[in-house]
C-alpha positions in Angstrom: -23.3 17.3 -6.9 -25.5 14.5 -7.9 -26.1 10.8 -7.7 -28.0 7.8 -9.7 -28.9 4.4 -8.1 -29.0 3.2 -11.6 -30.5 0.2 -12.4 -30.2 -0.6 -8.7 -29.5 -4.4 -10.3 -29.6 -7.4 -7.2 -25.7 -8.4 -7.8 -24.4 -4.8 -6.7 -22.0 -2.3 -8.1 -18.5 -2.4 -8.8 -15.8 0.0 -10.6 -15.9 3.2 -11.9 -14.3 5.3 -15.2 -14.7 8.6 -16.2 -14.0 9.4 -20.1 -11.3 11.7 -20.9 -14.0 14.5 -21.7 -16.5 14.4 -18.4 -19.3 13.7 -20.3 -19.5 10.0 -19.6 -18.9 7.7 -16.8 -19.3 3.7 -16.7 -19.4 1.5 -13.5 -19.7 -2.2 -13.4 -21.1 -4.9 -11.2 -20.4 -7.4 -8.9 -22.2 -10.8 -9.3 -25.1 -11.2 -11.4 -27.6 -9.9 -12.2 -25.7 -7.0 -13.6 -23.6 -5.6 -16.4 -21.8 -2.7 -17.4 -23.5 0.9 -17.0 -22.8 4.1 -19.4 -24.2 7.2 -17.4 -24.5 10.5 -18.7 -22.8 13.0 -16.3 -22.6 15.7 -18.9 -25.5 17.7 -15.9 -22.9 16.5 -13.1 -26.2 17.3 -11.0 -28.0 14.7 -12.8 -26.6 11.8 -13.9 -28.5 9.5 -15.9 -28.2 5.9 -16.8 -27.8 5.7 -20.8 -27.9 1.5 -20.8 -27.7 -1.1 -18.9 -25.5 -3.6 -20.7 -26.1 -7.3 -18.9 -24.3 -9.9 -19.1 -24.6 -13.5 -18.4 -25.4 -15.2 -15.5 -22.4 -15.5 -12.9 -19.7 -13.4 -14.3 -18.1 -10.6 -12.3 -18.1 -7.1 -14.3 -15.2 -5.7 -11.5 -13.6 -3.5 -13.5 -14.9 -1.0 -16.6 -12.9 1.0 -18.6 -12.9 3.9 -21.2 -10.6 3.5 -24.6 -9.0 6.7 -26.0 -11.3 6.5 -29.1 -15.1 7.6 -28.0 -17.8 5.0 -28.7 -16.0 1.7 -27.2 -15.2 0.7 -23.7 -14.0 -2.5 -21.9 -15.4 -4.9 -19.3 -13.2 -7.8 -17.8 -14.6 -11.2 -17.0 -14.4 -13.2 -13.9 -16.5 -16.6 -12.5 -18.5 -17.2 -16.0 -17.3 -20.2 -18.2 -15.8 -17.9 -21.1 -13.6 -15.2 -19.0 -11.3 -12.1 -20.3 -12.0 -8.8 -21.7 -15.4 -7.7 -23.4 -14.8 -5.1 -26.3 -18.1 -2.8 -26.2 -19.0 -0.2 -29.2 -21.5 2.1 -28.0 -20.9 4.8 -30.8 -17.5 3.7 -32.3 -19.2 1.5 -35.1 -22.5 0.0 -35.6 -23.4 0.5 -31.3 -24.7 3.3 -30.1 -25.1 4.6 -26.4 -28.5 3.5 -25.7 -27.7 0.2 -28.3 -24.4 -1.0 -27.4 -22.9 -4.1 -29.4 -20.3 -6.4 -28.4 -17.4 -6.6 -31.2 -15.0 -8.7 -29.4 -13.9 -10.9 -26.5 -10.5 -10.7 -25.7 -8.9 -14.3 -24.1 -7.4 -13.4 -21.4 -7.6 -14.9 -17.9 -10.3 -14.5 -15.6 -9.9 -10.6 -15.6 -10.5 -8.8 -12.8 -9.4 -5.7 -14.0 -7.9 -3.8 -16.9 -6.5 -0.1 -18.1 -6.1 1.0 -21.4 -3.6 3.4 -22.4 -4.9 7.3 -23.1 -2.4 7.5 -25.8 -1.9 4.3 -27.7 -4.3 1.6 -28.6 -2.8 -0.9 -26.7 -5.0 -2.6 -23.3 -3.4 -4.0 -20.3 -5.1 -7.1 -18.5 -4.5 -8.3 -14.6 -3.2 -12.3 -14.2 -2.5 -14.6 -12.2 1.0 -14.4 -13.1 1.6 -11.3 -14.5 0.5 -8.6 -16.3 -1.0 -9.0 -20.4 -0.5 -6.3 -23.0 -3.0 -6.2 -25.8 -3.1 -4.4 -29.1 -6.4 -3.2 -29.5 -5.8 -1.3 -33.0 -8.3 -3.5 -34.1 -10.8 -3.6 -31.5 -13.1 -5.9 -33.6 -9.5 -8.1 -33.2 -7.4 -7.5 -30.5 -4.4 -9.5 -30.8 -1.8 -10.4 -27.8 1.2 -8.9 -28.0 3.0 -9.8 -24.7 2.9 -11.3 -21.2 5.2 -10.0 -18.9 5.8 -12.9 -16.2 6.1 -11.4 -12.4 5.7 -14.6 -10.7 2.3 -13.0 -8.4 -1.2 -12.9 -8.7 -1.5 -9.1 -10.0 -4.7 -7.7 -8.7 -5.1 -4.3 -10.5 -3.0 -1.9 -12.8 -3.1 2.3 -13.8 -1.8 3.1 -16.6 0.7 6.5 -16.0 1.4 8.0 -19.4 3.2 10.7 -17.9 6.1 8.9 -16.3 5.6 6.2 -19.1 5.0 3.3 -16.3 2.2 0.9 -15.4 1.5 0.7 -11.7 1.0 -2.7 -10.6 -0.6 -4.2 -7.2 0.7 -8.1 -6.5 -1.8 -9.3 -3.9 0.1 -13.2 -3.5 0.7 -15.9 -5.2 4.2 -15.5 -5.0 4.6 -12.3 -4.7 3.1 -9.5 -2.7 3.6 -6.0 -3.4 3.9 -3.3 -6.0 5.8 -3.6 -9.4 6.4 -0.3 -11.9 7.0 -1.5 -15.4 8.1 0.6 -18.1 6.2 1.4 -21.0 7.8 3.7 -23.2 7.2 1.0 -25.8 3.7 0.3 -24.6 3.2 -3.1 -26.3 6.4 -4.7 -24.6 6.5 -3.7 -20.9 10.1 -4.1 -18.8 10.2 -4.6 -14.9 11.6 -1.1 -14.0 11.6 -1.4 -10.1 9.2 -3.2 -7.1 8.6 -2.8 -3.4 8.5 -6.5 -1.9 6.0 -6.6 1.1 7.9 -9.9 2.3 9.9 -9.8 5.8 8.0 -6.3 6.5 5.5 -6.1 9.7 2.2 -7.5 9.5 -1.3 -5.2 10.5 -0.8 -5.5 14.7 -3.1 -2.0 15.7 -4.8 0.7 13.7 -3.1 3.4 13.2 0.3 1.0 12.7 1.3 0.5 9.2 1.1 -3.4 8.1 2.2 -4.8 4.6 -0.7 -7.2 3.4 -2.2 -8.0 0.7 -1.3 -5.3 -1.9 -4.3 -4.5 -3.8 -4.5 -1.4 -5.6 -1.8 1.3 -6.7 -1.3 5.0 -8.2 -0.2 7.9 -8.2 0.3 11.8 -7.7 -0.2 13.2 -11.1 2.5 15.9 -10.2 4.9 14.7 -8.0 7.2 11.6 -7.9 4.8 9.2 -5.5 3.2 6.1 -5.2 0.1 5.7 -3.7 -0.9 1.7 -2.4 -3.8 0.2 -0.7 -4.0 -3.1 1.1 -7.4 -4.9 1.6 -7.7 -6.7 4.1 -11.7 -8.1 4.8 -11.6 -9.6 8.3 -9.4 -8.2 11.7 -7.7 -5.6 11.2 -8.0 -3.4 8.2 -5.8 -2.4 5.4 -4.8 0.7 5.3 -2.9 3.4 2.2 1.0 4.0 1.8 2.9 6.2 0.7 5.8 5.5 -1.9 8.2 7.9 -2.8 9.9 7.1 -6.0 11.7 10.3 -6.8 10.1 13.0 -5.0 12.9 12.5 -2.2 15.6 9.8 -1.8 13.5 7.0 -3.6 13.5 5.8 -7.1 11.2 4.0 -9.7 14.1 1.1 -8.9 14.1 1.3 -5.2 10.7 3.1 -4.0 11.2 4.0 -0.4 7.8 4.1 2.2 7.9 7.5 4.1 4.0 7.8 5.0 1.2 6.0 5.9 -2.8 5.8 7.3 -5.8 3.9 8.2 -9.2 5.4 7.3 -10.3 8.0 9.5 -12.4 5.8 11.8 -11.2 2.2 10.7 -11.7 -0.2 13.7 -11.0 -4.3 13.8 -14.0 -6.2 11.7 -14.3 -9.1 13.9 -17.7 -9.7 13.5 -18.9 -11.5 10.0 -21.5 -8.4 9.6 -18.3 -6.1 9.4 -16.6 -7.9 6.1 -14.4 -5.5 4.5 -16.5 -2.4 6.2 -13.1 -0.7 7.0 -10.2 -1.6 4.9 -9.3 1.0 2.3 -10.1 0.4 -1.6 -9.6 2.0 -4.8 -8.0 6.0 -4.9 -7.0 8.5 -7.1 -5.0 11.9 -6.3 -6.1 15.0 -7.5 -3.9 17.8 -7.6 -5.0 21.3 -7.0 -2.4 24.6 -6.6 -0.1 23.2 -3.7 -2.4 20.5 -2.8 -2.2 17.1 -3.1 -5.8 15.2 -2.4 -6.1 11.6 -2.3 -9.9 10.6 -2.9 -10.9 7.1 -2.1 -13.9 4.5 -2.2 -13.3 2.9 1.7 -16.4 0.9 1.6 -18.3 1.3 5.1 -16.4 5.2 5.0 -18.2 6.3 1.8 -15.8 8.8 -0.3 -13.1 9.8 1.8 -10.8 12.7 0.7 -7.4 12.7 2.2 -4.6 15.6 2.0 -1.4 14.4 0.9 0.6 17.5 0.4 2.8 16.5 3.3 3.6 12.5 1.9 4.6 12.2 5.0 1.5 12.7 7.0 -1.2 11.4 5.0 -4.3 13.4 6.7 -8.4 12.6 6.4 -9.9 15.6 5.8 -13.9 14.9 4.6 -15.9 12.0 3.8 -19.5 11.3 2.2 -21.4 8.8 3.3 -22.8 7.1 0.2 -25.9 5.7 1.4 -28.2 8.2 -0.3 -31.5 6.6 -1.6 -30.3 3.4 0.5 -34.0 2.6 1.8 -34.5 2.2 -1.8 -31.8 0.5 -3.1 -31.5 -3.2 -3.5 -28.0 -3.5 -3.8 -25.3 -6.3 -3.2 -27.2 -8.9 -0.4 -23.1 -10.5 0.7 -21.6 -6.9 1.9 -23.1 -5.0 4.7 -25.6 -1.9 4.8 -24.3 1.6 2.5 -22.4 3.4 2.6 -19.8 0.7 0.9 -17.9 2.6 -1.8 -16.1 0.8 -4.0 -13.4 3.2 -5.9 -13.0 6.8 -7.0 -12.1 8.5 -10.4 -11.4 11.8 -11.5 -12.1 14.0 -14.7 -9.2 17.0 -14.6 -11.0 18.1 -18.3 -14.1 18.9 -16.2 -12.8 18.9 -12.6 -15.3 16.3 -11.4 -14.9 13.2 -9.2 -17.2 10.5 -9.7 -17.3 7.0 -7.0 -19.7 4.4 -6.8 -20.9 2.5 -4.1 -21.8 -1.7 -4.4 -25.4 -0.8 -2.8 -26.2 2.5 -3.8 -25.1 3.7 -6.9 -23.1 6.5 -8.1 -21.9 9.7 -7.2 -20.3 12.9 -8.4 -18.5 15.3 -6.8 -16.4 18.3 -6.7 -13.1 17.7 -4.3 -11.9 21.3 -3.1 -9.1 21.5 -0.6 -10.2 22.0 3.1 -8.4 22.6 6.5 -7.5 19.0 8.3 -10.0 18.3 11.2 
């Protein structure tokens, strides 16, 4: 429907939100120079940049995220000397959307990324060994108010208020694999049940499932599934699984795997040029009528949309190349040539999709189902 290179800053683009109304979306960056980027989607054929927010020199923006309460929004921190969670008013106090202020920085880690919950003001932060629950109730003074200890480098976390569990991706460190935590008391978080990647296969041929690298989980909005991608940068790529923690004989204690796919034309990167160009990245599912769609940011694939109604048989279905306006862009200089799409997020108030891409920019969509090719 439309698309923005934005700023088209040198360091490149990272993740994506969308606010809970459709009228906004944010998208971070990379490496500097950079920041965080509030576009104005409310014209899904137009979006417009509203600020660019920069940041200093060398930190990593990766993640960006909306709070419940319109006018603030959070940025984690990464590779600069004062790392954790920036806490941005851009209409929630004295900031505005075209004069945003910083009112806090939370100490976490070096955050890579962070959800906040749509019904409580309480923010969860990735770590290196674990996951850090934040009451942001204040958000001039967030306060910690726990740390739950996994014993694994956790690499990103979604928030699912329905099911009242936080989806969590383990990519090493001593663990590798996916933990659900229960959050029916938001600010103290309980193990509730975890799929262990150790003494499973390793990636041998595409098209072969391979349990590496756990790097980003969700899930089907409507039915009992969880929903993992593994990236994998060099040989062969990292592809999404399938989870099924209810919606047959699994559980949130024991999830079982029952399905399972590489991107629709994923082939070995064994050439430096072809970093990351066809592992799988950052999803979300979208469910329409008796449809399950999984849309994803698969880098050198641009936007793919998959149909999960059969878990079973995950199934590519469409893709965008985003490399619109790439003659023009100029984008992240340490990945490859666009299309290189980063994530995916979707807007059920407005029915929109919006991704981003590291070189070009971002995009919205509408995602209607279609027969499989």
């Amino acid at each position: 429907m439309g698309h923005s290179l934005l700023s088209d800053p040198g360091g490149g683009y990272a993740e994506e939100d969308i606010r809970a109304d459709g009228q906004y979306a944010l998208v971070g960056h990379f490496s500097s120079p950079g920041g965080s980027f509030l576009v104005d989607i409310s014209n899904p054929t137009n979006p417009t940049e509203v600020h660019e927010f920069p940041t200093t020199d060398d930190v990593t923006h990766a993640d960006v995220e909306f709070d419940r309460r319109n006018g603030l929004y959070y940025r984690g921190r990464e590779n600069g000397e004062e790392n954790g969670v920036d806490v941005i008013d851009y209409g929630y106090g004295e900031g505005t959307p075209e004069n945003p202020v910083q009112i806090d920085r939370i100490p976490a880690g070096s955050t890579h990324n962070v959800d906040a919950h749509p019904e409580g003001d309480v923010l969860y932060t990735t770590e290196h060994d674990g996951v850090g629950v934040w009451n942001t109730s204040d958000p001039s003074n967030v306060e910690e108010a726990a740390m739950v200890h996994i014993g694994g480098d956790c690499h990103d976390i979604v928030v699912d208020a329905g099911r009242d569990l936080l989806h969590c991706a383990f990519i090493g460190g001593g663990f590798t694999g996916y933990v659900a935590l229960d959050i029916s008391d938001p600010l103290s978080p309980t193990e509730a049940g975890r799929f262990d990647y150790a003494g499973r296969p390793n990636y041998t041929e595409i098209g072969t499932a391979g349990f590496e690298s756990c790097h980003y989980a969700s899930h089907d909005p409507e039915r009992d599934l969880v929903i993992l991608g593994d990236e994998i940068g060099f040989g062969i790529p990292g592809g999404k699984h399938i989870l099924d923690i209810g919606w047959g004989d699994g559980s949130v204690e024991n999830p079982q795997h029952i399905g399972f796919t590489h991107s629709p034309n994923a082939q070995v990167m064994d050439e430096n040029e072809e970093l990351f160009d066809w592992t799988t990245h950052n999803h979300t599912v979208i469910s329409k009528g008796s449809n399950s769609l999984l849309v994803s940011g698969d880098y050198h694939e641009g936007t793919v949309v998959y149909d999960i109604s059969d878990p079973t048989d995950p199934t590519p279905t469409d893709q965008y190349r985003t490399d619109d306006k790439a003659d023009q862009a100029d984008g992240a200089g340490f990945v490859g040539e666009p299309p290189m799409a980063w994530g995916a997020d979707y807007s059920e108030e407005r029915d929109l999709v919006v991704t981003s891409d590291m070189q070009t920019g971002l995009y919205v969509f509408k995602v209607t189902p279609a027969r499989s090719k």
